[in-house]
DOKE-64314 format. One record per residue (C-alpha): residue number from 1; residue in one letter; chain; x, y, z. Coordinates in nm, 3 decimals, decimal comma, padded with zeros to 5 digits. Last residue first. Layout:
<mipa NUM; 'A'; 'A'; <X; Y; Z>>
...
This chain:
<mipa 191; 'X'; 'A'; <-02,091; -02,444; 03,157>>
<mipa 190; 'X'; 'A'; <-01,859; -02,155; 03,091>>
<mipa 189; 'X'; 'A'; <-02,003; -01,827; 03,041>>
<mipa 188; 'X'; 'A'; <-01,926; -01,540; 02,751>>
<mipa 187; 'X'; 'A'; <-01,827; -01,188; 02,713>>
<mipa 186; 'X'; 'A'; <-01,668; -01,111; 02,334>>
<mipa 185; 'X'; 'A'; <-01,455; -00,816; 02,257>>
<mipa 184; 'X'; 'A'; <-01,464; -00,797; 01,899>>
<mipa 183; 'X'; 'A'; <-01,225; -00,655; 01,636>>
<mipa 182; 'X'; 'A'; <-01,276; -00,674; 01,231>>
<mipa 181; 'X'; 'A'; <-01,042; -00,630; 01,002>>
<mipa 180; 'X'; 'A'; <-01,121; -00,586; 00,639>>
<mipa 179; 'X'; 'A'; <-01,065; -00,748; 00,282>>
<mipa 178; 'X'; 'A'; <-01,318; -00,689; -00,009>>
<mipa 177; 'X'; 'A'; <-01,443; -00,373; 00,101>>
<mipa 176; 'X'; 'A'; <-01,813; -00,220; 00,011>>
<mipa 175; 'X'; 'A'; <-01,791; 00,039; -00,234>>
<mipa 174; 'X'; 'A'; <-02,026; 00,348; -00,169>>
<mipa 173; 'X'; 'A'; <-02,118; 00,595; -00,436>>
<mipa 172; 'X'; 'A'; <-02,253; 00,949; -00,431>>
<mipa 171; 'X'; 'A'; <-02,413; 01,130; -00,688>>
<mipa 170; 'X'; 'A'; <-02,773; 00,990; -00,723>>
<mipa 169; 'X'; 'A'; <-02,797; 00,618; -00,527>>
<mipa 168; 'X'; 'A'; <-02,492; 00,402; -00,588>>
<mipa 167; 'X'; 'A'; <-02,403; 00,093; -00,482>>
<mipa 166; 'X'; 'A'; <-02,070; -00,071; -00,543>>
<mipa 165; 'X'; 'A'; <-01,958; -00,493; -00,460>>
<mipa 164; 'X'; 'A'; <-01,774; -00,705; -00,252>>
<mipa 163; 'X'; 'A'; <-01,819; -01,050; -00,403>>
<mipa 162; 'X'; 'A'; <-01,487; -01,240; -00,253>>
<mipa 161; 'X'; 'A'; <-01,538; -01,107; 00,086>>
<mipa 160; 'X'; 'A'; <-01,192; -01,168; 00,292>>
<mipa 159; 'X'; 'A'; <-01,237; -01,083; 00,681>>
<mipa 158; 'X'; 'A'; <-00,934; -01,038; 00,884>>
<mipa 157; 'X'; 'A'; <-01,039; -01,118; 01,231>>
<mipa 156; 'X'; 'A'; <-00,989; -00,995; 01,597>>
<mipa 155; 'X'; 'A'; <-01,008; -01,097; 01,911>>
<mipa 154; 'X'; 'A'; <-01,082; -01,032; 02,278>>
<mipa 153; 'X'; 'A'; <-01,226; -01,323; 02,449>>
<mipa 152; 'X'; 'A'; <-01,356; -01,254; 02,865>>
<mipa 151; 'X'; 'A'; <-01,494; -01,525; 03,099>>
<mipa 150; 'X'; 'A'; <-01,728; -01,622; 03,335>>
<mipa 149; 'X'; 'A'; <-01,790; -01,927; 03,463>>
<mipa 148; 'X'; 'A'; <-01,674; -02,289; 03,459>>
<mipa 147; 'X'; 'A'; <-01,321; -02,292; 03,389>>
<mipa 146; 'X'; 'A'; <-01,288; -02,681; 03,428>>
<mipa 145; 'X'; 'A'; <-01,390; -02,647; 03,824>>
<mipa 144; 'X'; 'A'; <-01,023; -02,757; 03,926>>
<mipa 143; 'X'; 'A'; <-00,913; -02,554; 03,706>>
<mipa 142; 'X'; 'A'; <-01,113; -02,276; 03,878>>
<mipa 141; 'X'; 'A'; <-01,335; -01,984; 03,659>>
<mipa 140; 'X'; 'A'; <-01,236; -01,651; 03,522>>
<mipa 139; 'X'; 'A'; <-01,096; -01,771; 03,221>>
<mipa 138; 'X'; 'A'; <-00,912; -01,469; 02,993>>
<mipa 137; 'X'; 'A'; <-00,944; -01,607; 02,638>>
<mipa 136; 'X'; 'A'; <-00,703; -01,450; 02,393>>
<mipa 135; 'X'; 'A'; <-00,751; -01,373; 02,051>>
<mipa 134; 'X'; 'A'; <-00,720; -01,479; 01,674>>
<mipa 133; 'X'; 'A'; <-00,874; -01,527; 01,361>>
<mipa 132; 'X'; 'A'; <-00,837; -01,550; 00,988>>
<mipa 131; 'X'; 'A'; <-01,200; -01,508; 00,794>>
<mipa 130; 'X'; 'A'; <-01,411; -01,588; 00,539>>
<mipa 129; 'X'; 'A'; <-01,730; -01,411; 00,378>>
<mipa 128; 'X'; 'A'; <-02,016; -01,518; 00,185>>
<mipa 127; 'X'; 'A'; <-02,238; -01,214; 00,079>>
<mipa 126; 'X'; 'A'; <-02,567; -01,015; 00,075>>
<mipa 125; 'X'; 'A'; <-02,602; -00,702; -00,016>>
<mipa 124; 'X'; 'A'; <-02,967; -00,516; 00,075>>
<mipa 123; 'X'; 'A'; <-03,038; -00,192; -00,100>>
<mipa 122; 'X'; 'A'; <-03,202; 00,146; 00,105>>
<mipa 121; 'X'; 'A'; <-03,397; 00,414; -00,016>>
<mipa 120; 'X'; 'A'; <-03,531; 00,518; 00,325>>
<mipa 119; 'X'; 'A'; <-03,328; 00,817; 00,295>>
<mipa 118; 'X'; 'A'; <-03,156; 01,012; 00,585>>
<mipa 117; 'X'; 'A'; <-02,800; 00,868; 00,560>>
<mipa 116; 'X'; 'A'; <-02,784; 00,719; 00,199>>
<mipa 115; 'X'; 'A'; <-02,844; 00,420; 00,179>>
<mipa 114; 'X'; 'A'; <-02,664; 00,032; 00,262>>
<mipa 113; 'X'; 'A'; <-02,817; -00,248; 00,424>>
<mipa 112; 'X'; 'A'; <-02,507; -00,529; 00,440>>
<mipa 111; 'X'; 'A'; <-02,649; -00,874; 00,469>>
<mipa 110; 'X'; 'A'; <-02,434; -01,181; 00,615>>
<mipa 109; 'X'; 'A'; <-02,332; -01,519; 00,578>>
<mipa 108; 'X'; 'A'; <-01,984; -01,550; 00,780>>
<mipa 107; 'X'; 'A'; <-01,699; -01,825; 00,770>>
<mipa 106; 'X'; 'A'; <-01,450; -01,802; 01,046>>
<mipa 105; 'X'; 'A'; <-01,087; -01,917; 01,101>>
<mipa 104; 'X'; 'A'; <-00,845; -02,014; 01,350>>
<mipa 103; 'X'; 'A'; <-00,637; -01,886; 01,620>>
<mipa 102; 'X'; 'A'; <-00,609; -01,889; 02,018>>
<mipa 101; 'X'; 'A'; <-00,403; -01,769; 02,272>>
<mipa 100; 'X'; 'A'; <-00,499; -01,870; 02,646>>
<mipa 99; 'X'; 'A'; <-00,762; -02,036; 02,813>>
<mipa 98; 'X'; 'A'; <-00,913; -02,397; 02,755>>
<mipa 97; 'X'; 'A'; <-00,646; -02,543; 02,578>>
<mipa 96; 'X'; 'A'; <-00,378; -02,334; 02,624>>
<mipa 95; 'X'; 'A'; <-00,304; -02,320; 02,237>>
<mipa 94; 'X'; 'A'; <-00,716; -02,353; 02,150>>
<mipa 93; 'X'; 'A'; <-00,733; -02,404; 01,853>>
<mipa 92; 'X'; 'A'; <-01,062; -02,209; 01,665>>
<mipa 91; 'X'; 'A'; <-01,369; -02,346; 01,487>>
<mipa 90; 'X'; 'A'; <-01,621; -02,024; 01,416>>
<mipa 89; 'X'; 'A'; <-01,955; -02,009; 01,240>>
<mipa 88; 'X'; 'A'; <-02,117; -01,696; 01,132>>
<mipa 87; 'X'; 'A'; <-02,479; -01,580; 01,106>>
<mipa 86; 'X'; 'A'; <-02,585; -01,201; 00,982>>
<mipa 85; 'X'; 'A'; <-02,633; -00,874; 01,036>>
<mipa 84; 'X'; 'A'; <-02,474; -00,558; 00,872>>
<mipa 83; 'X'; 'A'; <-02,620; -00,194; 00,928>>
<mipa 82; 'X'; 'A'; <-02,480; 00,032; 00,662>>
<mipa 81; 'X'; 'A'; <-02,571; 00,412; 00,638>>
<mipa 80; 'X'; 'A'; <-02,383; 00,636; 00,385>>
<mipa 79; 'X'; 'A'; <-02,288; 00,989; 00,282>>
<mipa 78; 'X'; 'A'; <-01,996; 00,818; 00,555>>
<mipa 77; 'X'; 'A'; <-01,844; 00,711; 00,241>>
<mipa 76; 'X'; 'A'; <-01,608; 00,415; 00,259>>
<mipa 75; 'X'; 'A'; <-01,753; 00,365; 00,602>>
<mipa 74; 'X'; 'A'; <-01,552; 00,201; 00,918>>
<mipa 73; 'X'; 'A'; <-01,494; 00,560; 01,053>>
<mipa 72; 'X'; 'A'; <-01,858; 00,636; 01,002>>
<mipa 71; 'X'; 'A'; <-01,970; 00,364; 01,286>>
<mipa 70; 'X'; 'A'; <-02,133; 00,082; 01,134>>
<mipa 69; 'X'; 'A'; <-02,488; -00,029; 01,253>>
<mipa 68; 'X'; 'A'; <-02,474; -00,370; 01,358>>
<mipa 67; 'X'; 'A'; <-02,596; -00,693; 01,410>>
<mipa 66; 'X'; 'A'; <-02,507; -01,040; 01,463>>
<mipa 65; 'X'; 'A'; <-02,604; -01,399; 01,523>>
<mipa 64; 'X'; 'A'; <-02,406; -01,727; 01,641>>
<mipa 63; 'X'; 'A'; <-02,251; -02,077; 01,561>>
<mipa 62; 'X'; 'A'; <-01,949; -02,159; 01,740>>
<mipa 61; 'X'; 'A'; <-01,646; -02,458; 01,756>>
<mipa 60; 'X'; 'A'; <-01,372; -02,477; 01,993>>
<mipa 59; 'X'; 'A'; <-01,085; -02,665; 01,982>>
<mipa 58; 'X'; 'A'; <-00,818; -02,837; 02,216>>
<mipa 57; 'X'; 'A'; <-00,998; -03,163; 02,329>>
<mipa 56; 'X'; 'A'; <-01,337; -03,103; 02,315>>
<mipa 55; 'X'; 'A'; <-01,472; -02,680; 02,334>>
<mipa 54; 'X'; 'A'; <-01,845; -02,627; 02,226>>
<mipa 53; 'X'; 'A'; <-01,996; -02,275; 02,131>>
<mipa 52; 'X'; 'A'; <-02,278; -02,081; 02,128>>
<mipa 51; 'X'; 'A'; <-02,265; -01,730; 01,979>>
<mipa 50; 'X'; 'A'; <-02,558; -01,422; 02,026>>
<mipa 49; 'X'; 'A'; <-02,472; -01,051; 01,915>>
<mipa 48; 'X'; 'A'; <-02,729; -00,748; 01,865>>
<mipa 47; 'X'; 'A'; <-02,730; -00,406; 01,782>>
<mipa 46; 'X'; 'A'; <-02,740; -00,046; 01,818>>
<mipa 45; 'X'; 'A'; <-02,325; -00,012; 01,805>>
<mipa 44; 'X'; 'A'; <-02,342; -00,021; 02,203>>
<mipa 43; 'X'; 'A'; <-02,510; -00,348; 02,141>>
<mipa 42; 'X'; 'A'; <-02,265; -00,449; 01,921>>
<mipa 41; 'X'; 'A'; <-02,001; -00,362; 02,132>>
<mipa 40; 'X'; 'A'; <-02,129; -00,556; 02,414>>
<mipa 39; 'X'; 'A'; <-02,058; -00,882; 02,250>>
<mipa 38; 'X'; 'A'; <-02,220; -01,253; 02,354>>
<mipa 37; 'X'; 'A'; <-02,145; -01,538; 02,503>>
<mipa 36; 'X'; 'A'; <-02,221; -01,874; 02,539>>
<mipa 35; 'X'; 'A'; <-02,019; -02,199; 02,640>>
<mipa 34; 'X'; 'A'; <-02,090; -02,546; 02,623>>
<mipa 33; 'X'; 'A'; <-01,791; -02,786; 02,710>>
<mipa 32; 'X'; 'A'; <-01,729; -03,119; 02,570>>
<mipa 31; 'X'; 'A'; <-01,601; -03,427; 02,819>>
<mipa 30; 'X'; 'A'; <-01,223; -03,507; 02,819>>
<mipa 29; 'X'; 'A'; <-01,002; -03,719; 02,587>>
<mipa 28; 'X'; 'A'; <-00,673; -03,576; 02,514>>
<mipa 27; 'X'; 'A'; <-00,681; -03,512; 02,116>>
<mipa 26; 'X'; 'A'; <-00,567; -03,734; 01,825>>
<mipa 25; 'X'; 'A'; <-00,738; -03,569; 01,541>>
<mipa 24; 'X'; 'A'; <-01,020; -03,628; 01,271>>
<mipa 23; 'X'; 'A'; <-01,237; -03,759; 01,527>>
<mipa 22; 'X'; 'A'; <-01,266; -03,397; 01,710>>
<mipa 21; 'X'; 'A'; <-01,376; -03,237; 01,434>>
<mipa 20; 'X'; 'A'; <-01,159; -02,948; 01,297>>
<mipa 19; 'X'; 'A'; <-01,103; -03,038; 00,912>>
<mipa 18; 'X'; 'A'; <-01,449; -03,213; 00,874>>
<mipa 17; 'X'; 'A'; <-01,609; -02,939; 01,008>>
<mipa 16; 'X'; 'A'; <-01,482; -02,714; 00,793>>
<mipa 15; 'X'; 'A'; <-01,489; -02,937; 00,504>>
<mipa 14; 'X'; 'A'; <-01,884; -02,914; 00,574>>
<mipa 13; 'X'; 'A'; <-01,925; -02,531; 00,644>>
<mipa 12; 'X'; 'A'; <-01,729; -02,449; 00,321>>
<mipa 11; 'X'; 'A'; <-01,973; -02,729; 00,159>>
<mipa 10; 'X'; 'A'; <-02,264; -02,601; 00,282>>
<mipa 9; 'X'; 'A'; <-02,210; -02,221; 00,205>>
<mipa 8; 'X'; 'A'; <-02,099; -02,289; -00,149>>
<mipa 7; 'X'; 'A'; <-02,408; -02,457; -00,188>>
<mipa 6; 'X'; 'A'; <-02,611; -02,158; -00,060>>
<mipa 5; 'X'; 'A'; <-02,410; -01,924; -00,323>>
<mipa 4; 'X'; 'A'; <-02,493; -02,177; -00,621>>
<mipa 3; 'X'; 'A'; <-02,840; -02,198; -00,589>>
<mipa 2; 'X'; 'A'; <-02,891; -01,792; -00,477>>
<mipa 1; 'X'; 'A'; <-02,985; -01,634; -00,177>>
């Protein structure tokens, strides 16, 4: 990764969370709440997912780790293999406060390995993306017990990548997209 790409990186993730800490608003006071959680998708897509995340007040911040292969209908060319892994981080509102709608935006560091389906000739792209987010969180937990427990997030971004770029390898050619949407389905507990 490049000088100028990793300080990009810090200061998105700094005014970030500047923007959404809990000290720049006036929120209810109540104690933070760790949650982690994960997405079966990826693993059914021969991969991985990991977040942690903190809810104060009406927000909630995460850090986590992906992988994936892509399935063909995602591909520009499906001559083409991509498996994409990364880190993102995530700071959402929370409209219900704990469950409920929610919307906000994501900032992702990932890799794209891209070749040609049966080749080992395969090119790492790496980028900076950003994202506008939303779901639902269905709480399976008490009030009275602060939602501790299971739960279930579907949501889905629209992921901007400002340095989407073309491979090619012989005759074909694969162009990664600048703008997509990407859904999840994300399983989590409440501590």
């Amino acid at each position: 990764m490049n000088k100028k790409k990793f300080s990009t990186l810090i200061i998105l993730i700094a005014v970030v969370s500047f923007i959404y800490s809990p000290e720049s608003h006036a929120q209810e006071k109540e104690a933070a709440r760790l949650e982690v959680e994960a997405d079966p998708l990826a693993y059914i897509l021969n991969g991985y997912s990991v977040h942690v995340g903190v809810t104060y007040g009406k927000f909630r911040s995460s850090i986590g780790t992906f992988g994936i292969k892509q399935p063909s209908f995602q591909l520009d060319n499906d001559a083409f293999s991509v498996y994409s892994s990364g880190f993102d981080l995530k700071t959402d509102y929370l409209f219900g406060k704990t469950k409920g709608f929610h919307a906000g935006l994501q900032l992702t560091y990932g890799k794209d390995k891209i070749g040609l389906k049966g080749s080992s000739d395969q090119e790492d792209l790496w980028g900076l993306n950003i994202g506008a987010r939303g779901g639902y969180r269905f709480m399976f937990g008490n009030a009275e017990n602060k939602y501790r427990g299971l739960y279930l997030n579907p949501w889905a971004a629209l992921i901007y990548s400002a340095n989407a770029k073309t491979i090619s390898k012989g005759k074909e050619a694969y162009k990664q997209s600048s703008a997509s949407i990407f859904p999840a389905v994300h399983v989590g507990w409440r501590f």
